[in-house]
NUZANU-996342 format. One record per residue: x, y, z of N, C-alpha, C in turn. Coordinates in steps of 0.1 Angstrom, whole numbers, plus 5000, padded with zeros to 4 digits. Layout:
N
XYZXYZXYZ/...
end
This chain:
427
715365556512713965606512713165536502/711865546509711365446499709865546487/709465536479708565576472707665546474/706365636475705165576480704065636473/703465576469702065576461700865526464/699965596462698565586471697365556460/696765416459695365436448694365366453/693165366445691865326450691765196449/691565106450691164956445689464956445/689064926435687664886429687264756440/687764666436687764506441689064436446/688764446456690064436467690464286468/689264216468689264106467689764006452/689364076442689964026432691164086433/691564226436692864216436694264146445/693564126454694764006460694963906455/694263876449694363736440695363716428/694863896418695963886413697763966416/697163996433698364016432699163906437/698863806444699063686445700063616436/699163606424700163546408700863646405/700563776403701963826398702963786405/703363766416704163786427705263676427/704863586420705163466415706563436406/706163576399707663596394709163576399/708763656412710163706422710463556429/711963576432712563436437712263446455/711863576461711563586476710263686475/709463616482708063686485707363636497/706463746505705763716514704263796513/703363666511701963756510701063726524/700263796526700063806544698463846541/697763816546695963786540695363776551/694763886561693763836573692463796570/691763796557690863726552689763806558/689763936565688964046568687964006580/688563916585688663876599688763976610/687563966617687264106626688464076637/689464166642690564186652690864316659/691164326667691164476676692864516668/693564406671695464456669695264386648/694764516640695264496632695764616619/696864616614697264736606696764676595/696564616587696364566571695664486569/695264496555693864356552694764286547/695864326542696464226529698064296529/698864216523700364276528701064196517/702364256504702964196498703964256501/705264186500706464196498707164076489/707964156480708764096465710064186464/711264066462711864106455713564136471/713764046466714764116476715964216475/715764286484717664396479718564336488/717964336501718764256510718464136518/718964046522718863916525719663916541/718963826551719563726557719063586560/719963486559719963356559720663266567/720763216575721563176587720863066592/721462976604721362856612720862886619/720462846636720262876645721462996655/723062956648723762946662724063136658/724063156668723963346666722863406663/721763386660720863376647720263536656/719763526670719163596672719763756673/721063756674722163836673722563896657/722663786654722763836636721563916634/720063836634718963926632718964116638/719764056649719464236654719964316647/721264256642722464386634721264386621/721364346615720664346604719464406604/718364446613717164496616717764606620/718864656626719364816630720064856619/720764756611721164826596720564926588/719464786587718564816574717264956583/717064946592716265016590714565066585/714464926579713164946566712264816573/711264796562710964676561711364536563/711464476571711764356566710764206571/710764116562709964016559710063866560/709863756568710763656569710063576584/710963466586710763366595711663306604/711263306614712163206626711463086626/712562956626711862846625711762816638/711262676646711562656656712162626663/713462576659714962536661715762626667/715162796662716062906665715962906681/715362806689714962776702716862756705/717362706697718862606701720062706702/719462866700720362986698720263056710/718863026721718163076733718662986743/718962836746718962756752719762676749/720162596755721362466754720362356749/720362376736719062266730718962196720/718562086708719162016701717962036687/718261986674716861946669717761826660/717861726667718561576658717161496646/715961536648715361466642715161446626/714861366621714461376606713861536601/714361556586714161696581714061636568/712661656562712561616550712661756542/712661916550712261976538713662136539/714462096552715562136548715562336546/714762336551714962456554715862566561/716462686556717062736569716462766580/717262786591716562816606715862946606/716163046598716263196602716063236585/715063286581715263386567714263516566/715063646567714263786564714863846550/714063916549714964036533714264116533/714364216530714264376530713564386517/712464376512712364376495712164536489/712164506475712364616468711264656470/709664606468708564646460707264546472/706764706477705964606493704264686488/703464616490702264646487701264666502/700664766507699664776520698364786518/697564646516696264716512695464756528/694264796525693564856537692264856537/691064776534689864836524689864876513/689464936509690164966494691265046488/691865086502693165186498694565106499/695265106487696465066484697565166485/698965116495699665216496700965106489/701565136475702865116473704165176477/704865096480706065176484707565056482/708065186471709165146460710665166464/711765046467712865136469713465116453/714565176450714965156438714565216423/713765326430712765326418712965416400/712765336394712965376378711165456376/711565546364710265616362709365516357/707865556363706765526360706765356364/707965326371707865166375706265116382/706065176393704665146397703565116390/703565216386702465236371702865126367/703765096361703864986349703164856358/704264796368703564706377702364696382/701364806384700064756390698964736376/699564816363698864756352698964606348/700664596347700664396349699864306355/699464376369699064326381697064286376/696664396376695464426370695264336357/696164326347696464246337696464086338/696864056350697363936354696663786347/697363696344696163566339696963446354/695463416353695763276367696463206358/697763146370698363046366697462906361/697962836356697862676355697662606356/696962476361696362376371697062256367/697962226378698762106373698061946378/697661886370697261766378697961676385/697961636398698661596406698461446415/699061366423698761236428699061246441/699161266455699661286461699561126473/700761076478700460906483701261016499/699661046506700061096516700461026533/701461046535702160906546701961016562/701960886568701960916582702860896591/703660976596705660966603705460846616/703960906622703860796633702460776633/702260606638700860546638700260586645/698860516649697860576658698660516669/699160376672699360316679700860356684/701660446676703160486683702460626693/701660726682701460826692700960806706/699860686705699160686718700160666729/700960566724702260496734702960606735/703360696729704260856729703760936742/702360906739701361066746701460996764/701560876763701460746773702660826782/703960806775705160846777704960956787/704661086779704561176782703661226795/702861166796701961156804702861116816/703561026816703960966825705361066835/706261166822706861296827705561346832/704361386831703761486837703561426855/703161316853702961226866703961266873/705161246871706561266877707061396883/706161506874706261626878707161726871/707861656859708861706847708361816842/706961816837706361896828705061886838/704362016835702862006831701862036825/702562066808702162046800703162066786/702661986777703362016765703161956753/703162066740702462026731702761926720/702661816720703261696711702761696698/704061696691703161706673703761596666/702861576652703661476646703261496628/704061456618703961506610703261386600/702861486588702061386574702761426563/703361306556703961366541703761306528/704361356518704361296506705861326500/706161176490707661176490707561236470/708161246463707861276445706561356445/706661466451705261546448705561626439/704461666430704761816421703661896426/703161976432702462026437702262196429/701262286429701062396426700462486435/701862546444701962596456700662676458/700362816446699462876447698162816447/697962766441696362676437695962606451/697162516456696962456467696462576482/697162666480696962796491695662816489/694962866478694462926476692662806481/693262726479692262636484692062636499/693362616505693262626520693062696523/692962856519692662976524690962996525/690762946516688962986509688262916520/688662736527688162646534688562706548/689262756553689562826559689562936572/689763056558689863156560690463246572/691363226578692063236590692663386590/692763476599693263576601695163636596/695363506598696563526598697663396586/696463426571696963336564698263406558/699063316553700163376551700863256530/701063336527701763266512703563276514/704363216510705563256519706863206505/707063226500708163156488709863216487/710663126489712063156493712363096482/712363096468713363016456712662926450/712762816460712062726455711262606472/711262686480710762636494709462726494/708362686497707162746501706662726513/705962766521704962756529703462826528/702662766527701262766526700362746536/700362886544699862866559698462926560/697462906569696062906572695762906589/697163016591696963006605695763116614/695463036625694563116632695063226647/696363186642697063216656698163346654/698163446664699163546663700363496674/701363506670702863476683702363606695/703463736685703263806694703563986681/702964116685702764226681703264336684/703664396682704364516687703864636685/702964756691702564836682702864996692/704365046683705365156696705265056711/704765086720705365006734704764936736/703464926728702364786732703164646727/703064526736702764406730702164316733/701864276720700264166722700564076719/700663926729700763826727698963766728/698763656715697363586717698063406717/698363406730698563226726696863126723/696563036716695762946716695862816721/695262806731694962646736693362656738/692762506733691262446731690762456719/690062356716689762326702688762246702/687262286692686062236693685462216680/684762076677684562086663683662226657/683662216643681962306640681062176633/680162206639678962166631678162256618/677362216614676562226604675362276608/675062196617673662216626673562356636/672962456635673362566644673262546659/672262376664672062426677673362356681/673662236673674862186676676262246677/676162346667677762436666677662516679/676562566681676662666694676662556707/676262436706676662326721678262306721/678762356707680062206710681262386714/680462516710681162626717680862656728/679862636739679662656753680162466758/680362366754681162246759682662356760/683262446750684562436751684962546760/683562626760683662786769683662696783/683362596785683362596802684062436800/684962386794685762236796686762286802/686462186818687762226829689362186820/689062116813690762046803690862166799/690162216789690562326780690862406781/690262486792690462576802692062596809/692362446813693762446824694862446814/694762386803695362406795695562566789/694762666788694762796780695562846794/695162846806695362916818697362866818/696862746816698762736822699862806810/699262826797700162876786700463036789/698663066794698663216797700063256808/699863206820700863196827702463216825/702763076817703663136812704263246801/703263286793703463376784703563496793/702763506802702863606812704363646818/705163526819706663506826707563556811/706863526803708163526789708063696788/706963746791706863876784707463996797/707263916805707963986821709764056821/709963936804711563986803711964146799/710664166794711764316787710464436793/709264366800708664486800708564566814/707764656812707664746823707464686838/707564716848707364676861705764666860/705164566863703764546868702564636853/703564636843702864586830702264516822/702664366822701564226822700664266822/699464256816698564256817697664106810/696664046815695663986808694364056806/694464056791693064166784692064106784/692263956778691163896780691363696783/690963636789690963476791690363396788/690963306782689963216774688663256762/688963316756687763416746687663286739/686263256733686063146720685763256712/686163206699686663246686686063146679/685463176667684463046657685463096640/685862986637686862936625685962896617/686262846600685562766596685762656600/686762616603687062466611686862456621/687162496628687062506642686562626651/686262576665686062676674687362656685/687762796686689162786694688962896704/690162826718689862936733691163036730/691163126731691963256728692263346742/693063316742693763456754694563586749/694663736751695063836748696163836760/697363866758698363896772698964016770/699164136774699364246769700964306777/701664406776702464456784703564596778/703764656784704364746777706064766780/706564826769708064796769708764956770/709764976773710565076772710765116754/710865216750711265276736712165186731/713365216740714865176732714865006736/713964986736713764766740713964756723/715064656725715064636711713864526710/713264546695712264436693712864296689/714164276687714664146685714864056698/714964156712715364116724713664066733/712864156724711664096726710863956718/711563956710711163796705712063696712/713563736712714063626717713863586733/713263676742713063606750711563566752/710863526745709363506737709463356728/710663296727710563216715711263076719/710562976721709462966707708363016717/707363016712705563026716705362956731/704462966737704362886753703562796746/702962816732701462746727701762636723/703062636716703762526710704962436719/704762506724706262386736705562396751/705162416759704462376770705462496787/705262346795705662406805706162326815/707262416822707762476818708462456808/708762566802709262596789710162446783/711462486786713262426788712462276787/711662236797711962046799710762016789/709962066789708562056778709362016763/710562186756710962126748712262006747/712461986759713761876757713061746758/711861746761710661626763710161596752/710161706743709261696724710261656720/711261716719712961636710712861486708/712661456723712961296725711961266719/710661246723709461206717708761216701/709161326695708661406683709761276675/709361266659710561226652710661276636/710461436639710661516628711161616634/712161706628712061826634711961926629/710862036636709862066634709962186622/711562246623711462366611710562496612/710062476601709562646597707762606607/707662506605706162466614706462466627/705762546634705962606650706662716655/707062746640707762906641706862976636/707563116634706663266634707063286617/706063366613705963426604705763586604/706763676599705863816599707263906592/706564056603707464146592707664246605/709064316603708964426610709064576600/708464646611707964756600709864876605/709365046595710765096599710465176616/709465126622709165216634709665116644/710364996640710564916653709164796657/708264816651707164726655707264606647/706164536651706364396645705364316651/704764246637704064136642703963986632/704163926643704363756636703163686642/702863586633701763436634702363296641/701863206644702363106648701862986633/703062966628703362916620702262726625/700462746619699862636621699162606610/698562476612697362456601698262516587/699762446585700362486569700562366566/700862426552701862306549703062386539/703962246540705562326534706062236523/706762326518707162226504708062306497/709062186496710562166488710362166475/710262276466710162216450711462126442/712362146448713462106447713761906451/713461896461713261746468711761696465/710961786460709461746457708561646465/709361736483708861716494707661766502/706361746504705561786514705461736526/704861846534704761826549703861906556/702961846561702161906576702161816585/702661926595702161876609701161906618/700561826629699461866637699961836649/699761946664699661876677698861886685/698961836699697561876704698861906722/697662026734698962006743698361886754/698861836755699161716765699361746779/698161756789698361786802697761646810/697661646826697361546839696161446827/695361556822693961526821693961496807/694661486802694761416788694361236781/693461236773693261066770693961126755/694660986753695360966740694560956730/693560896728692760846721691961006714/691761106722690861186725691961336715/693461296726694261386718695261346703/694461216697694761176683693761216672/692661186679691661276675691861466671/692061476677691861596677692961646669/694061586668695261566658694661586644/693361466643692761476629692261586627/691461576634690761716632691361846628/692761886631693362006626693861986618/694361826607694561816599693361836586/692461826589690861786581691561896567/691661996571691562076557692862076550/694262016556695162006548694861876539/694361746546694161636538693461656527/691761796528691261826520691861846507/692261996506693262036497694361976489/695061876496695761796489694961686485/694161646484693461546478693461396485/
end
């Protein structure tokens, strides 16, 4: 049972911030930040969890089977990540490529000390709990001093040229010709090798430039991720689930008549379009696994959505599930994303394996939490970056998806473009 405590917050805004650094302490944490981002499917403005009681940590092979026992164990909260590898636990499937940052496939934990803000209502809830602990912690918290500004160099490298991807996308192109695939999303990564980096400072930058629904702070020891995603996987809320995949992407301008041309270019581009429709589709088929007879539903198609970065097409796919569906049986037949491996599913990702030459890890996986009612909602692990304090490794990756109607030139571009605000922030 857990403890639960209810208070006002003055400045909600200042206080995520400092709840942010406090948090900093703990060797496992997950901070979760919609940035007040208007959404129909949302329970929280802001979400901490610290401190682990219980842990799981594992590879791909069993992974999604281990996860279940461990989620009917416990019971509670729990907080954590499927990378995208955990695809090789679903399918006869490989990830041989380069791994600069060494992550496990699979990590959740149950924490001691979970924070729910709401507007300005804060709900704590304590397991473990010693007298007047709360108290003591949210006066620390309120207390708090910003960490440190470390000055830093970063000699940021590129895994593949302009001229390997084009020839890659060339490749690829050439399985779609053939009829292998008809679409699928090719990514490729940017790094730095001796970094010392200041996880928080760096986040907090990408967040501000940003501001994405589904930003997420993420720290396992000494492994971070620092994500600025715009993208939900998939939701669970009692029998509802809400999958929002994202395909199409449009610059912003500065100029208002210009920002609103380059969002009605993307509201009616026949590319952008075929692309969102064919992911819809199959997300449609993924979610057909556990749910009701002639429950699929599409809420809404192709929706544009305006970012500070970007303008992106958005689909809602809805469906409802039986009570006793386990929610681990509903991710696993859901995973990875339709948004990030293509279609059909299986040859899209045996087609990225070959082609890709990083693999891909905690980037193109989900981030999230399940609550003690069985529900759950995760992000699609985009627009981050990740970092090894240990190997004083960084990494982001960008993709774009690759269909009939694809120019290389056009989907390298647009590569840059979703990198623009990581390059930012790291300098």
């Amino acid at each position: 049972m857990r403890t639960i405590v209810e208070k006002k917050i003055d400045k909600p805004e200042v206080f995520k911030n400092q709840l942010l650094d406090w948090s900093q302490q703990f060797r496992e944490m997950v901070f979760l930040d919609s940035n007040n981002y208007h959404q129909k499917q949302s329970s929280f403005d802001c979400v901490l969890a610290v401190d682990a009681f219980t842990s799981i940590k594992t590879d791909f092979h069993n992974a999604f089977e281990d996860l279940k026992q461990y989620q009917q164990q416990t019971k509670d909260w729990l907080f954590g990540y499927l990378s995208y590898d955990v695809k090789n636990d679903v399918e006869d499937l490989h990830s041989n490529n380069f791994d600069g940052l060494h992550f496990p496939d699979l990590f959740f934990f149950q924490p001691k000390k979970l924070f729910l803000l709401k507007g300005n209502q804060l709900e704590v809830r304590y397991l473990q709990l010693c007298d007047d602990e709360i108290e003591s912690d949210l006066i620390d918290i309120e207390n708090n001093c910003q960490l440190s500004i470390i000055n830093y160099q970063l000699s940021i490298q590129q895994r593949i040229s302009k001229e390997s991807y084009i020839a890659k996308v060339n490749q690829m192109l050439e399985h779609i010709h053939r009829g292998d695939i008809y679409e699928a999303n090719f990514c490729m990564e940017f790094y730095a090798e001796n970094a010392i980096i200041e996880p928080v400072k760096i986040y907090q930058k990408l967040n501000a430039i940003s501001k994405p629904p589904f930003a997420i702070f993420f720290k396992n020891n000494e492994q971070y991720l620092l994500c600025a995603s715009p993208e939900r996987y998939l939701r669970k809320e009692g029998n509802k689930v809400i999958s929002q995949p994202i395909k199409g992407t449009a610059k912003r301008f500065s100029d208002l008549v210009l920002d609103e041309n380059s969002k009605t270019e993307l509201a009616t581009n026949p590319k952008e379009r075929s692309e969102n429709i064919m992911i819809v589709d199959l997300v449609r088929n993924d979610l057909s696994h556990t749910a009701l007879k002639g429950s699929v539903e599409v809420e809404e198609l192709c929706g544009i959505y305006t970012f500070e970065q970007v303008h992106q097409m958005i689909s809602t796919v809805v469906s409802t599930v039986e009570t006793t569906t386990s929610p681990i049986e509903i991710l696993r037949t859901t995973f990875p994303m339709g948004s990030m491996t293509g279609a059909p599913k299986i040859s899209a990702m045996i087609i990225i394996e070959e082609l890709e030459e990083t693999k891909r890890g905690l980037y193109s996986g989900a981030v999230g939490y399940f609550s003690p009612e069985n529900d759950f909602d995760f992000n699609v692990v985009i627009r981050s970056i990740l970092y090894n304090a240990v190997t004083n490794y960084v990494s982001f990756s960008v993709g774009s998806a690759i269909t009939s109607q694809s120019n290389p030139e056009q989907e390298y571009e647009e590569c840059l473009l979703k990198a623009k605000a990581m390059f930012e922030v790291l300098g």
